[in-house]
N, C-alpha and C positions, 0 to 999 in steps of 0.2 A: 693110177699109182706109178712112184719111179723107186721099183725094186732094187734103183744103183744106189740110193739115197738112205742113208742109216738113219731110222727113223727115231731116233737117240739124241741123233744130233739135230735133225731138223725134219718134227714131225709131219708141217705143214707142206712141205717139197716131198715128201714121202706120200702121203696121201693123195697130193693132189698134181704130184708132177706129169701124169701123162697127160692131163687137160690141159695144163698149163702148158705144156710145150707142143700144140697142138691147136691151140686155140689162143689169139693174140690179141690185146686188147688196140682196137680202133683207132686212130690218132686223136678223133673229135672225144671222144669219153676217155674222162678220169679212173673210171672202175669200169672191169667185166667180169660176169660171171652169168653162170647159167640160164640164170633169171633173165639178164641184161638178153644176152641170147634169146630166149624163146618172145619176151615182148617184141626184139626188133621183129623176129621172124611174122609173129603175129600183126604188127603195125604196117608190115610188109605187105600181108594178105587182106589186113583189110584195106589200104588204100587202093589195092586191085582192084578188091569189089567196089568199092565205091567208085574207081574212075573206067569201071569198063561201062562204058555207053549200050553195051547190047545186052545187059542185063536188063530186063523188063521188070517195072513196078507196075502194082497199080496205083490209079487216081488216090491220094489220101494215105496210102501204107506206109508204115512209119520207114518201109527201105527207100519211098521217095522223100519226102520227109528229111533222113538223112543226109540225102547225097544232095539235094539242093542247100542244106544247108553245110555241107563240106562246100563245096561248089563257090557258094557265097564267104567261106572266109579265105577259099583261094583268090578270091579277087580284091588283088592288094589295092587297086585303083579304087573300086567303090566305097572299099573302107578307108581310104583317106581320105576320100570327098565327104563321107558321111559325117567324119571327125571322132568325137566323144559323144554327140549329141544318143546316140541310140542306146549307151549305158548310160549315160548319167541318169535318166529317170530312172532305171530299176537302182542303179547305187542309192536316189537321195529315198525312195521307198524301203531298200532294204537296212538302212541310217548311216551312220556317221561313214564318210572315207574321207581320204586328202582330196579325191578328185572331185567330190561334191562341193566341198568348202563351206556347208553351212552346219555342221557341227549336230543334225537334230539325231533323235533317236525314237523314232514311231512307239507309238502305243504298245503295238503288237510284240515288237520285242520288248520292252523294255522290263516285265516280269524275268524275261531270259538272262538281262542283262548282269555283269557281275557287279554285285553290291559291296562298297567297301563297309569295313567295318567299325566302330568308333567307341572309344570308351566313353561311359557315363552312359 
């Protein structure tokens, strides 16, 4: 709170003025707020754990699991050599996108899909 602030005249610098002058918003982000805060804090701790090497998994555990596959979309080079090729089958299974270009819509969704409606 900023007790100097007539909360009359500007409720929201009343309420919230000690964090705000306290807490500065980042140059790369448009918005912050407390929220913003505790995710970075959190995506902080987890790429810790994910990139500390002397963390032991075992064979199969979804902690190795994960960190091979952080691992793998850190490496900008394999993913340009590999191109689109290793989504485009699950896009043209999961149906229609721009990046498939052929327009279908599998079976499996298409009960899901939104039906337009039609007089008559």
């Amino acid at each position: 709170m900023d007790l100097d602030v007539d909360p009359c005249l500007d409720f929201y610098r009343h309420a919230c003025g000690g964090w705000l002058g306290t807490h500065f918003i980042p140059p790369s982000y448009a918005l912050w707020n407390i929220d913003s805060e505790i995710t970075k804090e959190q995506d902080e701790k987890i790429k810790t754990i994910l990139e500390n090497v002397e963390t032991v998994h075992e064979a199969g555990s979804a902690g190795l699991k994960v960190r091979v596959m952080y691992q793998k979309c850190l490496d900008e080079d394999a993913l340009d050599e590999a191109g689109r090729e290793p989504v485009q089958g699950v896009v043209e299974r999961l149906g229609d996108w721009a990046l498939s270009g052929n327009g279908h819509q599998p079976e499996a969704l298409s009960a899901t899909a939104p039906h337009s409606l039609s007089a008559g």
